[in-house]
C-alpha positions as CSV (number, residue, x, y, z in Angstrom):
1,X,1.8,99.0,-33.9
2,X,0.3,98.3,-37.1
3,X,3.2,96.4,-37.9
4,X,2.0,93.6,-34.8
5,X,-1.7,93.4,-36.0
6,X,-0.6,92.8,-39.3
7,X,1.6,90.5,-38.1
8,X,-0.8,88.9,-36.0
9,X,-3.8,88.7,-38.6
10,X,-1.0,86.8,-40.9
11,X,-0.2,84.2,-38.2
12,X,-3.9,83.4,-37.4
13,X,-4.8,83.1,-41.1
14,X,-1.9,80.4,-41.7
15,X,-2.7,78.9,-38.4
16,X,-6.5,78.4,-39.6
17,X,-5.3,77.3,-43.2
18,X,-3.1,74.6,-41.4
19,X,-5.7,73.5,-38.8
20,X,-8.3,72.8,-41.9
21,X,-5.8,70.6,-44.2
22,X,-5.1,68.6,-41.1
23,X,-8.3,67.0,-40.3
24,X,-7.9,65.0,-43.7
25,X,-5.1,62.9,-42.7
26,X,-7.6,59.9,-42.4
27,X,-10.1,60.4,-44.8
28,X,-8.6,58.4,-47.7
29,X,-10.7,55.7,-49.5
30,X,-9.2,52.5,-47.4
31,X,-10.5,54.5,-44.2
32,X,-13.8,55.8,-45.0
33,X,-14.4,51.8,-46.2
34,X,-13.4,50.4,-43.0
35,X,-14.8,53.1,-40.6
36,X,-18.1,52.1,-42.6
37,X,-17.7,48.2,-42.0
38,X,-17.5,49.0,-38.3
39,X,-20.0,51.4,-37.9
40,X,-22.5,48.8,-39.7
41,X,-21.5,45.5,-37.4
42,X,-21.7,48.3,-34.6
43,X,-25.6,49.1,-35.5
44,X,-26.3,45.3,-36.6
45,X,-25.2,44.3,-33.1
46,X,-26.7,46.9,-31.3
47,X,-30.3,47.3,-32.3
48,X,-33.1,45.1,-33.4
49,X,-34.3,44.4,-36.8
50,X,-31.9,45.9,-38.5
51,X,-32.1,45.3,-42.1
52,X,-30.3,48.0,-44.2
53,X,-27.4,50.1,-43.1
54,X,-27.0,53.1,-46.0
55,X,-23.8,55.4,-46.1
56,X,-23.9,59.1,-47.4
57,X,-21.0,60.9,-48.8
58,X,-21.0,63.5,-46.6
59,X,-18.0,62.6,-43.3
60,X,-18.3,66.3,-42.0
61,X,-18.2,67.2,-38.5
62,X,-18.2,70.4,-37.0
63,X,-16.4,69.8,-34.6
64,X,-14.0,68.8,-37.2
65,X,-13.6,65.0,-36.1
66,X,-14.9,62.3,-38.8
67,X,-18.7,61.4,-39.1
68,X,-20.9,59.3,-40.9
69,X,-23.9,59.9,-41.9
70,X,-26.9,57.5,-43.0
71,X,-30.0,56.0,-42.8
72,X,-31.2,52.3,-41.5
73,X,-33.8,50.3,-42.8
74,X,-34.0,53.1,-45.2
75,X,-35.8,55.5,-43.5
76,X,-33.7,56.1,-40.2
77,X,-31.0,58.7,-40.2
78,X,-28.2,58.1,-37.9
79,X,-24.7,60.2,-37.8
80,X,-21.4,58.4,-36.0
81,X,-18.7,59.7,-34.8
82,X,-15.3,57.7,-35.8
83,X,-11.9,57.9,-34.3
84,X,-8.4,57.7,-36.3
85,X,-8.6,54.2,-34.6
86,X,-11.8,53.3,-35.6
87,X,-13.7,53.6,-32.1
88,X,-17.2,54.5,-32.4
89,X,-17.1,57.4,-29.7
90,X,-21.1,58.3,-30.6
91,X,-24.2,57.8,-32.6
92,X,-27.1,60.3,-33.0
93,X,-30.5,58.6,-33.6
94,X,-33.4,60.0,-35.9
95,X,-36.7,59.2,-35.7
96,X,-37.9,55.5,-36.5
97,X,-34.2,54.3,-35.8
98,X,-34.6,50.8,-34.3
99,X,-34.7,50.0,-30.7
100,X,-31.4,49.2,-28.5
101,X,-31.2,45.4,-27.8
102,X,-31.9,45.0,-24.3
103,X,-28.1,43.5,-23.4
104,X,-26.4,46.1,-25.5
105,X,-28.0,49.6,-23.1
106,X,-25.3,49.5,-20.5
107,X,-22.4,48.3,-22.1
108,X,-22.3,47.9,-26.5
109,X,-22.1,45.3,-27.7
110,X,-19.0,44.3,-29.4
């Protein structure tokens, strides 16, 4: 018997170690700098007066997808979530984040 939870215990630790290396298939340089283009023509076409579109470092998520985090206009934060294929499945809004354009509430605007 203590032969299985040992076993067991094993299994799950490798099977953890294997599911946190995989989320960073996408994550390379050429990504990141494309999933940012796309986020930022996403915001600029989708909300008034947009006039800065800032990037942090950090492209966590926990639910272990890829995120970006920043601010607009320099004082509203905003966080993203970006497929493998570049779709923009989300945003998060912070305070002070500009106003949806009227067109763009129902449907976003490409």
């Amino acid at each position: 018997m203590k032969k299985f939870h040992l076993f067991a215990i094993v299994f799950i630790i490798l099977l953890g170690g294997c599911n946190v290396n995989s989320n960073d298939k996408f994550h390379d340089e050429e990504f990141i700098s494309k999933a940012e283009k796309k986020a930022e023509e996403y915001i600029r076409n989708n909300y008034h007066d947009v006039e800065t579109v800032e990037f942090s470092d950090d492209h966590s998520s926990p639910m272990g997808n890829f995120a970006l985090r920043g601010t607009v206009n320099g004082n509203a934060d905003f966080e993203m979530d970006v497929s493998e294929s570049l779709f923009i499945g989300g945003i998060s809004e912070g305070d002070g984040f500009p106003e949806i354009k009227e067109e763009c509430k129902k449907v976003a605007c490409e």
